[in-house]
C-alpha positions, -999 to 999 in steps of 0.1 A, spaced: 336 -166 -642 360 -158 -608 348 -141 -580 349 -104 -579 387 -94 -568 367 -68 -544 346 -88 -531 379 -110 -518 391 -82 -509 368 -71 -485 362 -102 -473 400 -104 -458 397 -65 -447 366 -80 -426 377 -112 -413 413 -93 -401 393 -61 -391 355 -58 -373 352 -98 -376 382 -97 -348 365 -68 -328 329 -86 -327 338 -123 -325 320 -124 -287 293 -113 -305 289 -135 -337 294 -162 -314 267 -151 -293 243 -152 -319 254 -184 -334 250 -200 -302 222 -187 -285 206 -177 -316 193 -140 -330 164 -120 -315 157 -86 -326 137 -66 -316 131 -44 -340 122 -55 -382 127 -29 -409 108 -35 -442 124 -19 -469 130 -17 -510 157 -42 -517 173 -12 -534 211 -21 -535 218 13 -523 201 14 -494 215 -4 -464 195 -4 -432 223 -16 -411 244 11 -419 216 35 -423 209 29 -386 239 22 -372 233 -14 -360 255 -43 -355 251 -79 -361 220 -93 -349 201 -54 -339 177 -58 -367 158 -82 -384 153 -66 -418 130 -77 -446 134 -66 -482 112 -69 -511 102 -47 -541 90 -13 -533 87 -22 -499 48 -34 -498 32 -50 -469 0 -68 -477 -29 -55 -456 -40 -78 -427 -66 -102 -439 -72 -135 -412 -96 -149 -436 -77 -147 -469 -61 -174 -489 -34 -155 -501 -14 -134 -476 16 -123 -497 0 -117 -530 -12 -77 -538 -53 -76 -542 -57 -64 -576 -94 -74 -580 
């Protein structure tokens, strides 16, 4: 199987277009690493993108994406912090 056409595509388009404009900035992040100060939890919904959604650039948010966008409830004492309580 060969890598989606548009995905090359867009690739080049990005690496001749923003990845020029931003390169201070990528290299910022690589070197001095990220720190966001804001986290979005959302669906991982392909069509929902919180960086564009937002208007953010590399590094703004730190963004978390699972199904339906659940959150376990704060529990210090419990075993299992990612797992739903269904009992």
């Amino acid at each position: 199987m060969s890598f989606p056409q548009r995905l090359i595509d867009g690739y080049s388009a990005f690496s001749g277009g923003r990845l020029k404009s931003e390169q201070d900035r990528y290299r910022e992040l690589g070197e001095r690493g990220q720190k966001p100060e804001i986290m979005v939890i959302g669906c991982c919904d392909s069509r929902v993108s919180p960086e564009a959604i937002f208007d953010v650039g590399p590094g703004e948010l730190f963004v978390m994406r699972n199904i339906a966008n659940l959150v376990p409830t704060y529990q210090p004492e419990a075993t299992a912090h990612g797992d739903a309580d269904v009992g």
